[in-house]
N, CA, C and O atoms as a DFTB+ gen file, in Angstrom:
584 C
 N C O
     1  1       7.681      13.421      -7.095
     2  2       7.000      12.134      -7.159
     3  2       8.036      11.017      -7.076
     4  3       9.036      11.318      -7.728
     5  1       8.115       9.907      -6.524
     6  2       8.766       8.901      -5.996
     7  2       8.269       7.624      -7.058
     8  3       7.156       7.648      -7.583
     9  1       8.894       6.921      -7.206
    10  2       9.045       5.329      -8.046
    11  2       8.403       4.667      -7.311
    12  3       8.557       4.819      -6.099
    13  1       7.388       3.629      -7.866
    14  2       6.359       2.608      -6.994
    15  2       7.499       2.175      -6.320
    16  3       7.285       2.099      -5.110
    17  1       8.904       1.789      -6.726
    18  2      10.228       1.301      -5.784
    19  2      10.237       1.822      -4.613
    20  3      10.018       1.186      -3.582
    21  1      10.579       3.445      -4.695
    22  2      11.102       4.544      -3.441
    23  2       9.864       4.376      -2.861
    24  3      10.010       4.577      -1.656
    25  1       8.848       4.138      -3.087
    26  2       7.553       4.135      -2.248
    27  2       7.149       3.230      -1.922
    28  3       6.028       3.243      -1.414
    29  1       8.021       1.766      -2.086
    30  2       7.910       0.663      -1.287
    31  2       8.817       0.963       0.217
    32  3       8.475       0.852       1.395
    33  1      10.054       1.370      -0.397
    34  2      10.966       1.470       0.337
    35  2      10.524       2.644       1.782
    36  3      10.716       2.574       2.996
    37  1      10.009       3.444       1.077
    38  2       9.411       4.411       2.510
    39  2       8.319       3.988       3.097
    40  3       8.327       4.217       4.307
    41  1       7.116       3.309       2.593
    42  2       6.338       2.686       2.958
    43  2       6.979       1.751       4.529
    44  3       6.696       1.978       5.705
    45  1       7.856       0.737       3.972
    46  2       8.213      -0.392       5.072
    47  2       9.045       0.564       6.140
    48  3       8.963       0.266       7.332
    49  1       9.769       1.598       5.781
    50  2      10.389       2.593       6.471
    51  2       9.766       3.053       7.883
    52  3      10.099       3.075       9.068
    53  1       8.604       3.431       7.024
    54  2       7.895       4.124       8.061
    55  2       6.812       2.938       8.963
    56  3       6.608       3.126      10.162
    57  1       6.407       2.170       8.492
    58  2       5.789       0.948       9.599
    59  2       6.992       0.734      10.590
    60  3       6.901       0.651      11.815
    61  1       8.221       0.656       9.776
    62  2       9.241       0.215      11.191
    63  2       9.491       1.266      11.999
    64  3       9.731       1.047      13.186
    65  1       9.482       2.034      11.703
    66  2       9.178       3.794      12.785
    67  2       7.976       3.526      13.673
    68  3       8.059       3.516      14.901
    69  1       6.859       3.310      12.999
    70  2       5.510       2.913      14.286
    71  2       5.580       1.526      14.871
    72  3       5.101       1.228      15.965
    73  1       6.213       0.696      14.061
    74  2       6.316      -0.963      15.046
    75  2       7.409      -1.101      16.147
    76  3       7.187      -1.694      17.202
    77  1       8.768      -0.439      15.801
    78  2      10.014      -0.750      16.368
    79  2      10.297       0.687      17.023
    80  3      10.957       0.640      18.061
    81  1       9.948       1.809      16.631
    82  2      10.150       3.291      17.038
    83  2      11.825       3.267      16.595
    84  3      12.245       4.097      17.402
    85  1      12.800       2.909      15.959
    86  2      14.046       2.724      15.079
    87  2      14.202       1.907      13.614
    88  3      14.081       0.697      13.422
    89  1      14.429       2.690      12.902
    90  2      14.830       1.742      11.676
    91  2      16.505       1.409      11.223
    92  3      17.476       2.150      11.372
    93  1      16.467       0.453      10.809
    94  2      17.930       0.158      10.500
    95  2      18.075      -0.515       9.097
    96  3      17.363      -1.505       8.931
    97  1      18.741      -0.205       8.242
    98  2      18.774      -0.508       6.959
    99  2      18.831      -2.050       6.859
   100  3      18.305      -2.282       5.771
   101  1      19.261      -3.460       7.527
   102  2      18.894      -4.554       7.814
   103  2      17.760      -4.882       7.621
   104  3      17.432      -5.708       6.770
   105  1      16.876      -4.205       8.485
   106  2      15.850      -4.691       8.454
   107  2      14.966      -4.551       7.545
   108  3      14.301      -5.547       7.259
   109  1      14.717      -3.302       6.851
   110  2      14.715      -2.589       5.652
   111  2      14.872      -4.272       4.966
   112  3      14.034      -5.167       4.849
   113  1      16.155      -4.213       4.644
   114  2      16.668      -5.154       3.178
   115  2      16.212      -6.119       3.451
   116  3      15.890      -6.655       2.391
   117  1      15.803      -7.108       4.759
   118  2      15.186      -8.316       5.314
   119  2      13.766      -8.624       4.742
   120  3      13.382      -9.595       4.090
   121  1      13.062      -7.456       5.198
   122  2      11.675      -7.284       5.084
   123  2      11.218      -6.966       3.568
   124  3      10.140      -7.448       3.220
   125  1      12.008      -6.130       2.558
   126  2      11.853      -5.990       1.016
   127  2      12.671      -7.289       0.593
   128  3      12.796      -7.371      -0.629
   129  1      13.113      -8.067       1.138
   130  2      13.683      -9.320       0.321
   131  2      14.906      -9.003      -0.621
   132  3      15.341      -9.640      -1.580
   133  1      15.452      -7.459       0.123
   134  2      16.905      -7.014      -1.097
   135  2      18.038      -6.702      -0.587
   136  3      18.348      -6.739       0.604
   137  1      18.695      -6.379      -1.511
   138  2      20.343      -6.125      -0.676
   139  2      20.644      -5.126      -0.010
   140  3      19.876      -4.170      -0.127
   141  1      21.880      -4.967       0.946
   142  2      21.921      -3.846       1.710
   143  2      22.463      -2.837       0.664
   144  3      22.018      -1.756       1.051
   145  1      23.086      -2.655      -0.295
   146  2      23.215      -1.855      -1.124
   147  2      21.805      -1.300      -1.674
   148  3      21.461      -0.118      -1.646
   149  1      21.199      -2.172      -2.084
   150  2      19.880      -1.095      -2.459
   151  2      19.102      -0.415      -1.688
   152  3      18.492       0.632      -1.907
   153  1      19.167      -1.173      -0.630
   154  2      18.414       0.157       0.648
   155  2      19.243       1.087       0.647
   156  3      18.731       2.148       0.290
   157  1      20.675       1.171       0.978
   158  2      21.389       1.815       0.731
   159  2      21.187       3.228      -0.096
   160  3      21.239       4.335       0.440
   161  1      20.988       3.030      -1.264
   162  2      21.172       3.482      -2.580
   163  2      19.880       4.488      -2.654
   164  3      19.960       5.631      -3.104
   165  1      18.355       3.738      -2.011
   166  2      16.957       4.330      -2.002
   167  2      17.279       5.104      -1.013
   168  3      17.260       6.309      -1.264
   169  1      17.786       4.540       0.823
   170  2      17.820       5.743       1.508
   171  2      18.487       6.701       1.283
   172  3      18.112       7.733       1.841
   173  1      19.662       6.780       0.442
   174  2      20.432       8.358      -0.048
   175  2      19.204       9.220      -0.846
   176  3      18.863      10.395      -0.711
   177  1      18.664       8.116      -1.760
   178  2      17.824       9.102      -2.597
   179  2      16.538       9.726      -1.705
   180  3      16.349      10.923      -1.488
   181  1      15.914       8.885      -1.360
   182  2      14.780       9.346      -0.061
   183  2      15.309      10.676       0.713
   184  3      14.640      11.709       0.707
   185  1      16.830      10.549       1.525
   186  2      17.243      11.768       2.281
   187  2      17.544      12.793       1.229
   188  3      17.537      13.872       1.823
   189  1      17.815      12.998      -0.094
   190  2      18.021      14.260      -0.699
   191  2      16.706      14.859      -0.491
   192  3      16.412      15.949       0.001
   193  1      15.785      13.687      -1.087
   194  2      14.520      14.651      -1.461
   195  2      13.729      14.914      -0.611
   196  3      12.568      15.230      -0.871
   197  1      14.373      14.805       0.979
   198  2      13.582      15.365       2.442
   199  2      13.247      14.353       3.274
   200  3      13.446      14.341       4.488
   201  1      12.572      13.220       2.413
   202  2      11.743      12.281       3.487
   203  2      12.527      11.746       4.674
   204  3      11.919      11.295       5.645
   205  1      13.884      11.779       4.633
   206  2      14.600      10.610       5.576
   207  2      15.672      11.831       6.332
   208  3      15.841      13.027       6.099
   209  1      16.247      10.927       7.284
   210  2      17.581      11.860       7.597
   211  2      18.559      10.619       7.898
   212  3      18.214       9.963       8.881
   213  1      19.461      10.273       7.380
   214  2      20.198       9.137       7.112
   215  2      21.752       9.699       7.666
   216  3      22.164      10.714       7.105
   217  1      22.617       9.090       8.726
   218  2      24.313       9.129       8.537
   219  2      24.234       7.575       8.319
   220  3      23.234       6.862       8.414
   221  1      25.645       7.183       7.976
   222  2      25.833       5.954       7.750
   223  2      26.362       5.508       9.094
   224  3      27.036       6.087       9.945
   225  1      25.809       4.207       9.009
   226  2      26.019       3.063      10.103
   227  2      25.284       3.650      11.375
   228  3      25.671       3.280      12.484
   229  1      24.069       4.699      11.244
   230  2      23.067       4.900      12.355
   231  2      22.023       4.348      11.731
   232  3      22.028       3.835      10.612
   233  1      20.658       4.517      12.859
   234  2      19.493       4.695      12.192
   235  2      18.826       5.633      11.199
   236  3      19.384       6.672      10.847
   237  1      17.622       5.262      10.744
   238  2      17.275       5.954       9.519
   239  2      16.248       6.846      10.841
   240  3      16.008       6.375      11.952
   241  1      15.842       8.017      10.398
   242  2      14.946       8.535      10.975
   243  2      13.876       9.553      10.010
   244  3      14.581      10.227       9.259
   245  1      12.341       9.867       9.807
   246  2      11.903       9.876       9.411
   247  2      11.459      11.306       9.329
   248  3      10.901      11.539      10.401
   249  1      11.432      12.788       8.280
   250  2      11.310      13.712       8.399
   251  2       9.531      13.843       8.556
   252  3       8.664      12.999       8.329
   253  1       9.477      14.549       8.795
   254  2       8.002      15.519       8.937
   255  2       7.076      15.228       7.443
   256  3       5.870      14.986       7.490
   257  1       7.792      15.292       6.248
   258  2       7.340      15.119       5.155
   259  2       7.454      13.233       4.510
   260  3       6.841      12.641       3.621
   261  1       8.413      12.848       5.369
   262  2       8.690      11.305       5.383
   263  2       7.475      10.663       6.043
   264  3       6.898       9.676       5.588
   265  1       7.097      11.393       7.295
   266  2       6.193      10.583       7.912
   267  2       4.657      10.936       7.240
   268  3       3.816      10.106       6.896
   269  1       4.575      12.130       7.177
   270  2       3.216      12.041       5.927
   271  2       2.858      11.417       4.949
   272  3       1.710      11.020       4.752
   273  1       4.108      11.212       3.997
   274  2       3.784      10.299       3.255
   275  2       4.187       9.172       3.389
   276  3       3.705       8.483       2.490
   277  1       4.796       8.624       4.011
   278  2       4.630       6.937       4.616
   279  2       3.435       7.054       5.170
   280  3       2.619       6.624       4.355
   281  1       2.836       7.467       6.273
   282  2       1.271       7.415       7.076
   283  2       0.294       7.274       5.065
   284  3      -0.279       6.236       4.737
   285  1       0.348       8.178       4.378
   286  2      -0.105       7.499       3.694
   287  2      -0.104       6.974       2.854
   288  3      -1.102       7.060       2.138
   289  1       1.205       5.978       2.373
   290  2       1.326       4.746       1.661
   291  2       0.832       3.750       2.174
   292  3       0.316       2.905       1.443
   293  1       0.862       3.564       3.745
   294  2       0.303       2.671       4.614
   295  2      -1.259       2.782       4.666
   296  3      -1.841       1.723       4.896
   297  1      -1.790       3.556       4.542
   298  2      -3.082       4.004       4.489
   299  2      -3.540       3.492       3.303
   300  3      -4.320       2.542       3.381
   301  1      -3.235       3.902       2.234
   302  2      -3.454       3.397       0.518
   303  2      -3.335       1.960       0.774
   304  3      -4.380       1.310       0.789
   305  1      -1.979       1.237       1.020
   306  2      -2.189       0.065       0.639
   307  2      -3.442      -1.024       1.832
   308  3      -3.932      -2.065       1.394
   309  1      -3.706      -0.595       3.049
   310  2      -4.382      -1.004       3.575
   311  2      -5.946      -0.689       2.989
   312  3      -6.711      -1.608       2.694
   313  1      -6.287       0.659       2.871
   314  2      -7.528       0.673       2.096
   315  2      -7.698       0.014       0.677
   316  3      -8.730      -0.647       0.564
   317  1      -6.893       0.069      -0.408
   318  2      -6.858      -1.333      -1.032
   319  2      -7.433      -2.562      -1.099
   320  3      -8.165      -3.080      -1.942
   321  1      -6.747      -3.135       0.462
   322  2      -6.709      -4.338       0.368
   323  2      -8.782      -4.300       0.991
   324  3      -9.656      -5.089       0.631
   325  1      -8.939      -3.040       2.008
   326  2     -10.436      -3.102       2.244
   327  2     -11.674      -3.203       1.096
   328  3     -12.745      -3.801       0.996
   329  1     -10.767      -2.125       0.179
   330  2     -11.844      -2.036      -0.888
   331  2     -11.902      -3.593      -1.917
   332  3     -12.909      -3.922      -2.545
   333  1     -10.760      -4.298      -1.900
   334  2     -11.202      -5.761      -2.812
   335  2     -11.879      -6.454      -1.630
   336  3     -12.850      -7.114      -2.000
   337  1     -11.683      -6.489      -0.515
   338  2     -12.215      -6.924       0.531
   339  2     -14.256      -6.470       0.472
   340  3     -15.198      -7.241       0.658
   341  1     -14.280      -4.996       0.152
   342  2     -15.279      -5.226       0.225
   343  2     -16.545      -5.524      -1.083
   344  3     -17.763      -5.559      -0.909
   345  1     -15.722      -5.730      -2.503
   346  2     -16.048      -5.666      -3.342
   347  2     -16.207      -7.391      -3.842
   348  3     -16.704      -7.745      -4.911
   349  1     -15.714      -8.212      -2.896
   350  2     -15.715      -9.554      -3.185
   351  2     -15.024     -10.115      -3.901
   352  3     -15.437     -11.011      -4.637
   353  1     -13.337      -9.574      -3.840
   354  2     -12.165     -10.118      -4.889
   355  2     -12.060     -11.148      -4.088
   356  3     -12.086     -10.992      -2.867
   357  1     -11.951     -12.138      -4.562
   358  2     -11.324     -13.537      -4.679
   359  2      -9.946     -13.235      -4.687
   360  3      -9.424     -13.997      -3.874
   361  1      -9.124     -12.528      -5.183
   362  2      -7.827     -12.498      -5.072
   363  2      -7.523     -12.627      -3.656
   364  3      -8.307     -12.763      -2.717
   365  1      -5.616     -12.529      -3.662
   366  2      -5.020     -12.485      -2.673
   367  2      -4.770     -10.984      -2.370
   368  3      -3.867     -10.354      -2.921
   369  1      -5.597     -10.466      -1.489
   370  2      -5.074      -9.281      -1.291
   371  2      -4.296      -8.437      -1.204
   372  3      -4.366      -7.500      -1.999
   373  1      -3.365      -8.466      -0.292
   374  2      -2.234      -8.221      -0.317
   375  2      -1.286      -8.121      -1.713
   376  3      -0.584      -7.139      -1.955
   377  1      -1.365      -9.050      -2.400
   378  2      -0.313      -9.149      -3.369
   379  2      -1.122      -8.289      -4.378
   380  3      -0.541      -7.556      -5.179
   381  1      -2.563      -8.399      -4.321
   382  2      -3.170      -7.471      -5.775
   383  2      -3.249      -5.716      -5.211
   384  3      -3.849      -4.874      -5.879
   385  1      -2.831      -5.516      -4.437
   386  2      -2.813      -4.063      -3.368
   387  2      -1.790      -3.387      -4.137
   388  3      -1.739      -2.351      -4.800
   389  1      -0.908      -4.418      -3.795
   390  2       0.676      -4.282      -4.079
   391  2       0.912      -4.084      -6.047
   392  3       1.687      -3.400      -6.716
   393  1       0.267      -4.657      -6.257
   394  2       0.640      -4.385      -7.925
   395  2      -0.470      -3.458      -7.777
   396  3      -1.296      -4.119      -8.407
   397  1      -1.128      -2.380      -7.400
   398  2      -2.236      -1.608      -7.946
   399  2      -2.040      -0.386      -7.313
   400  3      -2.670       0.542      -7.821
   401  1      -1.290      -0.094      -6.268
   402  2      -1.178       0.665      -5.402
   403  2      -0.442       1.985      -6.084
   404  3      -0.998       3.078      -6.182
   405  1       0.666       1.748      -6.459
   406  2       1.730       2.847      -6.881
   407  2       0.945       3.819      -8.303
   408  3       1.328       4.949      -8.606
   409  1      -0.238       3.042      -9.053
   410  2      -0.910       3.597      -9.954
   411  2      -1.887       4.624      -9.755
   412  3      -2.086       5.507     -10.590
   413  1      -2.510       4.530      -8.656
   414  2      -3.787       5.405      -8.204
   415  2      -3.630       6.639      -7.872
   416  3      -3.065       6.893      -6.809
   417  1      -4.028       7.520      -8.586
   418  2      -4.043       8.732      -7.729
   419  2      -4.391       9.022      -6.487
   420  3      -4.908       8.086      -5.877
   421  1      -4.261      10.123      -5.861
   422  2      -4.857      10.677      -4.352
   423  2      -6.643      10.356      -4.351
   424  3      -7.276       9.665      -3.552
   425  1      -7.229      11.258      -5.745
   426  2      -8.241      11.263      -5.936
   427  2      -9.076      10.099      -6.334
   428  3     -10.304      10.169      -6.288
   429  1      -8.259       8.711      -6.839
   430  2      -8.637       7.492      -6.875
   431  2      -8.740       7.171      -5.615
   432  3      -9.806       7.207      -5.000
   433  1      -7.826       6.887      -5.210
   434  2      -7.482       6.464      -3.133
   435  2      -8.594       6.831      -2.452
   436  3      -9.270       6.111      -1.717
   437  1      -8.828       8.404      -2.817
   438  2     -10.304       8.524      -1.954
   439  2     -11.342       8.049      -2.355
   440  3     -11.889       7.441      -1.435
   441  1     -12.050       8.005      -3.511
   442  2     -13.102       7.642      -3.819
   443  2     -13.127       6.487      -3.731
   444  3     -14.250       6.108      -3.400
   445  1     -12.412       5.679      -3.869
   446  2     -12.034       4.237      -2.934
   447  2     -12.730       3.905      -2.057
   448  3     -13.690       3.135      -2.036
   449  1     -11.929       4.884      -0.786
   450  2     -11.852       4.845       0.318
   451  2     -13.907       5.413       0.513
   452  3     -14.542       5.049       1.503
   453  1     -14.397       6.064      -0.331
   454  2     -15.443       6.090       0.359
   455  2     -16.423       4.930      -0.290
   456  3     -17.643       5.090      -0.240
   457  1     -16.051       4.173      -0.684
   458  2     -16.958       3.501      -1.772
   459  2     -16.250       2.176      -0.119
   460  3     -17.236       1.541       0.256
   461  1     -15.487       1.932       0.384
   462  2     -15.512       0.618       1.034
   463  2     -16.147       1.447       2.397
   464  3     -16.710       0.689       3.186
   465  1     -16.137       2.882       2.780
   466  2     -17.265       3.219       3.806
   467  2     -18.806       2.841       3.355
   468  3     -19.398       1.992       4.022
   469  1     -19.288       3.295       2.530
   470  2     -20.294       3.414       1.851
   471  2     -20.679       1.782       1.947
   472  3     -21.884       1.530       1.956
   473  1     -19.964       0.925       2.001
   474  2     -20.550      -0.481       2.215
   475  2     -20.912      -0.647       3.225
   476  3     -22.053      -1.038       3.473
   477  1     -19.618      -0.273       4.489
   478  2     -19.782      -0.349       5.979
   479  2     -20.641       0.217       6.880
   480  3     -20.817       0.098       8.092
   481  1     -21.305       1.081       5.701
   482  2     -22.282       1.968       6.523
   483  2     -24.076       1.233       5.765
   484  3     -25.191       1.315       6.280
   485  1     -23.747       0.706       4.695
   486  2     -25.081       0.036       3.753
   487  2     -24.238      -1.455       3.409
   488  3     -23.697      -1.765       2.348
   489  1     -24.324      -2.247       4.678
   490  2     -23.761      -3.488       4.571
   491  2     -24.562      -4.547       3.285
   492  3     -24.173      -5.401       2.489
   493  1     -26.025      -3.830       3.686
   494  2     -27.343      -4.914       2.846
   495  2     -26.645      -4.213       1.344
   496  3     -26.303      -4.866       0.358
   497  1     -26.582      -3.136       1.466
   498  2     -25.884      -3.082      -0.596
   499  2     -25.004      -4.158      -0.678
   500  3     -25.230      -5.178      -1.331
   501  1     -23.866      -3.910       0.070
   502  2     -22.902      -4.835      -0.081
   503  2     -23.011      -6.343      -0.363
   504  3     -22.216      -7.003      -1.033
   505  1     -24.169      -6.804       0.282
   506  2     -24.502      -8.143       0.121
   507  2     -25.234      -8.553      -1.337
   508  3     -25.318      -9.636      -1.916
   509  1     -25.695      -7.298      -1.652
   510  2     -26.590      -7.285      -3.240
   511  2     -25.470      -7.410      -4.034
   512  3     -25.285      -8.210      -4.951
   513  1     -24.497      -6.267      -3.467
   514  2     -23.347      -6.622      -4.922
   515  2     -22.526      -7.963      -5.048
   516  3     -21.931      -8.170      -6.105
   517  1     -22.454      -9.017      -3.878
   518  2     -21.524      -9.907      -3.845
   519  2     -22.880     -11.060      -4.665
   520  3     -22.601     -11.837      -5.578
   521  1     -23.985     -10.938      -4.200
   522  2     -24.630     -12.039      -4.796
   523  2     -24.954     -11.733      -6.422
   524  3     -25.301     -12.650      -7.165
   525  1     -24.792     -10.226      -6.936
   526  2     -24.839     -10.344      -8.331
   527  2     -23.418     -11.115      -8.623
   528  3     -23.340     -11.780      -9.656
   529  1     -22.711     -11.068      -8.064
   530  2     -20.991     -11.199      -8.699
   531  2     -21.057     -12.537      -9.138
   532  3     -20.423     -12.918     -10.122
   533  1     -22.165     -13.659      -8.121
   534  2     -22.478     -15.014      -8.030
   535  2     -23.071     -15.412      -8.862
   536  3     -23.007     -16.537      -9.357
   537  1     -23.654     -14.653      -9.107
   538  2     -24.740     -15.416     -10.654
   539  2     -24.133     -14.608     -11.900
   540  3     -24.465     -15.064     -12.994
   541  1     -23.238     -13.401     -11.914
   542  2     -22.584     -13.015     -12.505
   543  2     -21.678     -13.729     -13.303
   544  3     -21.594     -13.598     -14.524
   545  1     -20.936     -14.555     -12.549
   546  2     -20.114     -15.336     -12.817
   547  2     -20.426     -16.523     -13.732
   548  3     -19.608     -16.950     -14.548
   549  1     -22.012     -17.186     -13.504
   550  2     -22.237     -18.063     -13.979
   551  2     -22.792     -18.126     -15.440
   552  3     -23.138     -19.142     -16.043
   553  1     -22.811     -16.465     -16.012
   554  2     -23.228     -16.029     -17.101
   555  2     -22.569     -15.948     -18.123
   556  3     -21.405     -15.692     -17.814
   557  1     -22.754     -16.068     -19.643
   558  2     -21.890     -16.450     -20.319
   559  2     -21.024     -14.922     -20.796
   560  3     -20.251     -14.873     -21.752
   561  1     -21.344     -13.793     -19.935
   562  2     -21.200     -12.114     -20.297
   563  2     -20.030     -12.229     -19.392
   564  3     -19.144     -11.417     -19.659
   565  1     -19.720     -13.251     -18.101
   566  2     -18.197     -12.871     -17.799
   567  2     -17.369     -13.315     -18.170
   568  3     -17.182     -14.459     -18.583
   569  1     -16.310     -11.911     -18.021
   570  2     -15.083     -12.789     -18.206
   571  2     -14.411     -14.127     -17.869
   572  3     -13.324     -14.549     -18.264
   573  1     -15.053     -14.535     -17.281
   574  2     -14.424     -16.258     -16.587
   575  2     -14.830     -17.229     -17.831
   576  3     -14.567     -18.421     -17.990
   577  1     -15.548     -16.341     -18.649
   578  2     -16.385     -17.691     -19.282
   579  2     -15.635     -17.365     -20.767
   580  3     -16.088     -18.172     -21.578
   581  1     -14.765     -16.573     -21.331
   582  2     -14.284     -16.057     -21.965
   583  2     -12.721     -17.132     -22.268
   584  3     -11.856     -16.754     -23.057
């Protein structure tokens, strides 16, 4: 099991494998907002434990077990951002993905994942649940009013 950290770090890893088809620890540290030492430091640890295949001063390249689980960190945090999407968060997506993501199990992730199908397929539910959320809100039982 990997650190919500190491699983940021393979996460952006592996998008730059499907966006750029090369990764380079630069870009890595550009895109996480950190130093080249700490990419550094994550890609050694990433290549012990299989995901990566790293020499220094090449590209990073992505094992068989790297790209599975990057495909689905990328997957998690995008379904995430669908499921507040379809649940009517007001938040900023992205950023509430990101603090919620590294917590969920597999078996959370899915049931997730079928609960924002389950809208897409019964859009009219979906619209029932956003207009309770509306008068929800205006009740003295939510939290807003707290």
């Amino acid at each position: 099991m990997l650190t919500p950290s190491l699983e940021d770090y393979l996460e952006e890893i592996y998008r730059f494998s499907i966006e750029l088809g090369f990764i380079r620890i630069t870009d890595v540290a550009n895109k996480l907002d950190v130093s080249l030492p700490s990419v550094n430091k994550a890609v050694k640890i990433l290549s012990k434990k299989g995901y990566l295949e790293y020499l220094p001063y090449k590209n990073i390249d992505l094992t068989e077990k790297g790209t599975r689980l990057g495909k689905f960190l990328v997957r998690r945090n995008q379904m995430l951002q669908n499921f507040l999407e379809a649940i009517g968060s007001e938040a900023d997506k992205e950023e509430e993905a990101e603090a919620i993501e590294h917590y969920l199990s597999r078996e959370t992730v899915d049931a997730m994942t079928m609960v924002v199908d389950f809208f897409r397929n019964n859009p009219d539910i979906q619209q029932q649940l956003i207009a309770f959320q509306k008068k929800y809100k205006n009740t003295q039982d939510s939290p807003n009013n707290i």
